[in-house]
C-alpha positions, 0 to 999 in steps of 0.5 A: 547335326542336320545334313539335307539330303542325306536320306539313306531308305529302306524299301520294303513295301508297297503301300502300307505305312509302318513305323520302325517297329512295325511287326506286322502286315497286310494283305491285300491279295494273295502276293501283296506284302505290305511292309513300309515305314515311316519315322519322324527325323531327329536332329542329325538325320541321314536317310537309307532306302532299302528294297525288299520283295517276299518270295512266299505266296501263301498268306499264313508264310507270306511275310516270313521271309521279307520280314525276316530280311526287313528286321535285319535291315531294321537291327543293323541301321539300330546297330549303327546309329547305336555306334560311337564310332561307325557314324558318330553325330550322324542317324540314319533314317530309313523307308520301307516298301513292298514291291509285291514282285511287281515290276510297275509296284517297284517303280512307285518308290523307286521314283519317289526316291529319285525326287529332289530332296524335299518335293515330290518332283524330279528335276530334268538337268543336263549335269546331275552333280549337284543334284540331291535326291530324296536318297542318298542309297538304296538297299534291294530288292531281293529277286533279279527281275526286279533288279535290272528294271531299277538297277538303270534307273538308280544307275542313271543318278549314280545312285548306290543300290546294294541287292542282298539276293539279286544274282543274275549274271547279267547284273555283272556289267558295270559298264551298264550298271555302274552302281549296282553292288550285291553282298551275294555271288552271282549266278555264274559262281553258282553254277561253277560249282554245279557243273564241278559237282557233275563232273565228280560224281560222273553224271553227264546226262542231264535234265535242266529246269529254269523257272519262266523269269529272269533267274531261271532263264539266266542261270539256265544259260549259264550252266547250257554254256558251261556244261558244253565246254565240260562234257556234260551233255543236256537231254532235256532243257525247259522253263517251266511258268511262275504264274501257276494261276495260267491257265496253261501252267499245269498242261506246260509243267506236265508236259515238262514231267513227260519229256524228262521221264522221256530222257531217261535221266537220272539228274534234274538241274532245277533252277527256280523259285520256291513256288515253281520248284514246288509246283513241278515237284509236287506234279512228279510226284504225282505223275510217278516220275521216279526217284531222281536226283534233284541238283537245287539252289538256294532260291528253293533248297531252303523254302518250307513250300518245297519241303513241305510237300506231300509225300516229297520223300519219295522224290529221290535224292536232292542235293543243292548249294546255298551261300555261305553265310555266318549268323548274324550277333544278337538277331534273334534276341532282337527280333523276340525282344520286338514281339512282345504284346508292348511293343508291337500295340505301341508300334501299331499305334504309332503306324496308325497315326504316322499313315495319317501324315502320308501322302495317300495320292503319292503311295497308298500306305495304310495299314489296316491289319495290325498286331496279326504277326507273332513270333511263332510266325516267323520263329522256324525261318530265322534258322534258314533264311539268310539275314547276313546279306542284308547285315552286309548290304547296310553296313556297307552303305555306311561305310562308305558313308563314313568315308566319304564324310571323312569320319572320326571317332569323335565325329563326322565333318558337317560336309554335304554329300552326294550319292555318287559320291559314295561310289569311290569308297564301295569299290575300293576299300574293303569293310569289316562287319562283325569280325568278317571283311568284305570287299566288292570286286569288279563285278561290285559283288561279294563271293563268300562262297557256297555250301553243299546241302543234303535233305536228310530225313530222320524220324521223318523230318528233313535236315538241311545236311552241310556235305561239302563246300564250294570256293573256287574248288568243290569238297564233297563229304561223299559218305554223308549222303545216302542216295535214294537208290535201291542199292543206296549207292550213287546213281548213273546218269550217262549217255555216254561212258566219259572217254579215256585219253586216246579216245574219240567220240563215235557219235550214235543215234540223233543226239550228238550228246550220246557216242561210243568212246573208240580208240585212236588207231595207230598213226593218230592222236586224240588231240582234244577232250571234245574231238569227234575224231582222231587227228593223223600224225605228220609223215615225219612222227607215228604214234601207237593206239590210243595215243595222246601225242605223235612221236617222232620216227625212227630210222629202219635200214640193216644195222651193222650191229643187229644179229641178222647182219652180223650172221650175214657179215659173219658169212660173208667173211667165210665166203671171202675167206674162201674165196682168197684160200681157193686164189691162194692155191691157184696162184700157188699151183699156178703151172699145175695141170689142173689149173691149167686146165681150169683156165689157168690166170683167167681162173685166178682172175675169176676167183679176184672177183668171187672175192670182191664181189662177197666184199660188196655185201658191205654196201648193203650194211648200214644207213643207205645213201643216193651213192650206195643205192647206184653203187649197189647193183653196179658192183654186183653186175661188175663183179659176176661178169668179171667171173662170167667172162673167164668161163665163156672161152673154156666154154667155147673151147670146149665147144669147138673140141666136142660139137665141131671137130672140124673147125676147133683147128682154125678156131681154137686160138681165138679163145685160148692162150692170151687171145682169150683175155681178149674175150674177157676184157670185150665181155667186161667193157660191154658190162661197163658200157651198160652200166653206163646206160643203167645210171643214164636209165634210172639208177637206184635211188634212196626211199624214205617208206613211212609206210611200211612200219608203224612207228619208224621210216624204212630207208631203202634201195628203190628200183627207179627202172626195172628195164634198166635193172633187166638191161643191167643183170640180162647180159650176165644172164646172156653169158651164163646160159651161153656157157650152159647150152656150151657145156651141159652135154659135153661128155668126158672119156673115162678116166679123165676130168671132166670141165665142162660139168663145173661150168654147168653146175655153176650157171645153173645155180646162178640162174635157180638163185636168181630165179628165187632172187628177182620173185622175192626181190620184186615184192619185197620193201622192207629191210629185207630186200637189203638182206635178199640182195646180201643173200642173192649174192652170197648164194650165188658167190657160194654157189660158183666156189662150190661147183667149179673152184672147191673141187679143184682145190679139193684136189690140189691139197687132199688128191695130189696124184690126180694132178696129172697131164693124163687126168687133166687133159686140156680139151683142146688137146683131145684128138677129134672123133 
């Protein structure tokens, strides 16, 4: 059947017109592979435009890979219009045309494919629905530079074009090339899977390399912005030119050389085309350079340019990711069938007389050379060049075609078809080529993943070694390679060591990639893999050095249940205990002598308050509070001036007796007998009152301290006036040295008991603890000071029982027959000298 306008070409060429067993090529000049074709349309014909470009410069290896790429296209439109059920009752047609690389060379056709089907013009409508072009696809080119000059234009039409080598990133936009398909990953899958293959094998110092187009500059900007994001740092970046005939190209590449060797890496990043990748290799080689570790692609790994290089052993080790792509069925049964001396003179016969029939003022399509090419030619590239794309690429296309047509197996609907048509059906459906699916994704390309290659050299010839693979994750073969090192083991290449959890960056030097790796000091966390600093820990959390994370504290006060309060309450209870013993007799021997002459009640009164005043350690025990904090210092001055205030009128008593005889007769009855509670009821309500003025001052008050220990707040009694706290404990102080200065040079008569000197005693010791008390209490603002305060208290408690009770009670058990009205003579009984 014959369907218009279903013209599906392959270009592949720029000027010579070949038919579809040409085999051979003409050059022009150096770069201009010429490999179009031309075929008369049987009956049910439909049409496939194909673009292609080589990538090999010199003659004798020119045509290898374009014509490697042009047989596939060649051997998969056969297989399918051999198919009965693919595209039954319809052939596909093809055209080939060189680009030469050439931006404006690959317009040529491009433009013509754009015509309306059957003339040579291309018409200017508003609605280009129903416009049929001379195409119905295209199939390339094969470089990204050519790519995105065709990709707009092709996509103005909606005209399906399918690349088998394009990978730029940039391509990716659907929104500006909304028919643009490739059957290869893009660059950013490529370069994924370089950063991940630096980061395991730690090199995070390295150089990067783009050839001056636009598949070096893209992947180059690509890896620039992943490696920042994955702690790989860039000590050298730089294009280096594709047209080596510059005269610039060879000072720009040595200077190149120089500025890595200048880096001191040990990793190349190498982003180029085979020509380029040669050129810079070859000249570091020559400019001694130094064995690195080579990081290539695809677009250089495999070329025999690169390979063939003098001397490329001595480059160092060169590791590279090429597609993974399966072989193609029967392809190079194809190709050596199509060599034989037959069929190639039948096919330049045949190119000679279709060249006659072309157009010459549309495209300059003769062929002049015909019958060059032989196997051998192109034998050793069908091993490494990939053909499998290109397979994919067409097969793809007549999927689609067979959808859109609404095929069967027994054939396909005479329906006339448009190329936008086809659109739907290529980014939907998935298609099956020789037992493998395929399917383009949104970014209308196909992800089969990637191989990891080695150039191994044995017996001194290079090895494409597999030693890993690429599929969202990297698996590498670490075993299988061998380092061009002098120990043979894997290189380092860092500025930097990679930090530790709780590590930060120190950056040194000029260049922010190099820095020393510090721990985070206590009370900070490292918070990201890129922090040039540790970050503080809120007041309420802490955290140890070389922390990830804050915790949050815990509380710090005396807890009833640690050792040191347990011996402090332990010791307090003794002292308590001691002090209600020592009440116990008093009461117990209440009219004795001895207790008369120690005060009598007033005594029994005193040691009342010893015993609360031990009992008040408690309030220094356990999670303080506002109202313990005020409490605190209160009970204490309470409780001693409750002591103090029974001493004061035996010490004036005393007084009165020893230093002024004459005035003791007047004078005694004021501080003895029961006007001398007098004196001790106006001692404790003048305490009181300034208690009163001490919580109208500044009382003590709760501190939460987040200070003082690292990882818990210390919650503890702050002093919010100390002449507060000096107007609180001074009056004590006051009636403590009054008792001193009243009893300290008293003497007694021989043989009897001398009362005076318990009161000295007891004073002095209270005011050398409080000496040590107010020094060590004043600098102190841990738990401690809850502990000194327990101390101070208990020392002085002890301190006073020891010197001025326990005697007496020691009396009062163990020497009874001293508990005499001789021995015990109350002073004011004396006779006066």
């Amino acid at each position: 059947m014959q369907l218009p306008g279903l013209w599906l070409c392959l270009s592949f060429g720029s000027a010579a017109s070949l038919s579809p067993s040409c085999l051979s090529a003409q050059f022009r000049r150096p770069g201009d592979f010429i490999l179009g074709g031309l075929f008369p349309f049987g009956k049910d014909t439909v049409n496939l435009a194909a673009r292609s470009e080589p990538t090999l410069l010199l003659c004798e290896r020119l045509f290898a890979d374009g014509l490697i790429w042009a047989l596939g296209m060649r051997f998969a439109i056969e297989q399918i219009n051999n198919s009965s059920s693919l595209l039954p009752g319809v052939t596909l047609g093809y055209d080939m045309y060189d680009t030469c690389s050439e931006p404006l060379v690959a317009l040529q056709p491009s433009l013509l494919f754009l015509t309306r089907n059957g003339t040579t013009a291309i018409g200017l409508l508003c609605d280009y629905t129903e416009y049929q072009p001379r195409v119905t696809a295209v199939i390339g080119p094969h470089s990204s530079d050519l790519c995105l000059v065709t990709a707009k234009l092709f996509s103005s039409f909606l005209i399906p074009q399918v690349s088998y080598g394009a990978s730029s990133e940039t391509l990716s936009n659907t929104e500006l090339y909304p028919s643009f398909y490739r059957t290869v990953p893009s660059d950013k899958n490529l370069v994924e899977a370089v950063v991940l293959l630096l980061n395991q094998f730690g090199w995070n110092w390295v150089a990067t390399v783009g050839s001056d187009d636009e598949y070096g500059r893209g992947a180059q900007a690509l890896f620039l912005s992943m490696a920042g994001s994955n702690n790989i740092c860039i000590a050298f970046e730089g294009l280096i030119p594709t047209d080596l005939a510059e005269p610039s190209a060879k000072n720009q590449l040595e200077n190149t050389i120089k500025l890595i060797n200048s880096t001191k890496v040990n990793v190349v990043v190498l982003f180029a085309h085979s020509l380029p990748a040669q050129a810079l290799l070859e000249l570091s080689i020559r400019m001694g350079l130094g064995k690195k570790v080579w990081i290539g692609t695809e677009a250089w790994m495999l070329s025999d340019i690169a390979a063939s290089t003098p001397n490329i052993q001595s480059v160092g080790t060169v590791l590279g990711f090429v597609m993974r792509t399966g072989t193609v069925p029967g392809f190079q049964e194809y190709v050596a069938e199509l060599f034989s001396s037959v069929t190639q003179e039948e096919f330049c016969r045949q190119s000679r007389e279709l060249s006659r029939l072309m157009n010459a003022e549309v495209l300059d399509t003769h062929c002049q050379q015909c019958g060059n090419v032989t196997l051998g030619d192109i034998w050793p590239k069908l091993r490494v060049t990939t053909v499998q794309p290109v397979h994919v690429a067409v097969y793809g296309v007549a999927h689609a075609l067979h959808r859109a047509l609404g095929c069967t197996s027994k054939g396909c609907p005479k329906t006339p078809i448009r190329s936008w048509q086809l659109l739907h059906f290529m980014n939907t459906l998935p298609f099956e080529v020789n037992g493998q699916s395929f399917r383009f994704d949104q970014s209308h390309g196909t992800n089969t993943g990637y191989k990891l290659i080695f150039w191994a050299w044995r017996d001194g010839t290079l090895t494409y070694l597999p030693v890993g693979y690429y599929d969202q994750s990297l698996y590498i073969l670490r075993s299988q390679i061998q380092f061009h090192t002098a120990d043979k083991k894997e290189p380092t290449s860092e500025c930097f060591r990679r930090c530790e959890p709780g590590q930060f960056r120190r950056i040194k030097g000029f260049n922010l990639c190099c820095y020393d790796c510090t721990d985070c000091s206590e009370n900070t966390f490292w918070s990201s893999t890129d922090s040039t600093s540790c970050s503080p820990c809120p007041r309420h959390q802490w955290a140890p050095a070389r922390s990830t994370r804050c915790h949050d504290r815990g509380e710090r006060f005396l807890f009833w249940d640690e050792p040191l309060a347990v011996a402090l309450l332990t010791l307090t209870a003794l002292t308590a205990a001691l002090s209600g013993v020592a009440a116990l007799l008093f009461l117990q021997h209440l009219q004795s002598p001895l207790v008369r002459v120690a005060g009598g009640a007033r005594s029994l009164f005193a040691l009342l308050w010893l015993l609360l005043q031990s009992l008040s350690c408690c309030l220094y025990v356990g999670r303080p509070s506002a109202a313990l904090c005020s409490l605190q210092p209160l009970s204490f001055a309470l409780c001693l001036n409750g002591c103090f205030s029974t001493f004061v009128p035996k010490a004036l008593e005393i007084t009165l007796v020893t230093e002024f005889p004459r005035c003791a007769p007047r004078l005694l009855r004021w501080v003895t007998h029961r006007r001398a509670w007098l004196l001790v009821a106006a001692s404790m309500l003048t305490q009181a009152l300034l208690c009163l003025c001490h919580l109208h001052l500044g009382p003590d008050y709760l501190v939460a301290d987040y200070e003082s220990l690292p990882s818990e707040v210390l919650l503890v009694c702050g002093t919010q006036s100390w002449a507060a706290f000096a107007l609180l404990h001074g009056y004590n102080s006051c009636l403590a040295f009054s008792c001193f200065l009243c009893t300290f040079m008293v003497q007694t008569p021989a043989r009897r008991y001398n009362v005076a000197r318990g009161i000295t005693f007891a004073t002095l010791i209270y005011f050398v603890v409080w000496i040590f008390f107010v020094v060590i209490f004043a600098t102190l603002s841990t738990v401690l000071r809850a502990v000194t305060q327990i101390c101070t208290i208990l020392a002085t408690t002890l301190g006073i029982l020891a010197s001025y009770f326990v005697p007496k009670c020691y009396i009062l058990v163990f020497r009874p027959d001293l508990n005499t009205g001789d021995y015990f003579q109350n002073p004011s009984e004396e006779q006066p000298e």
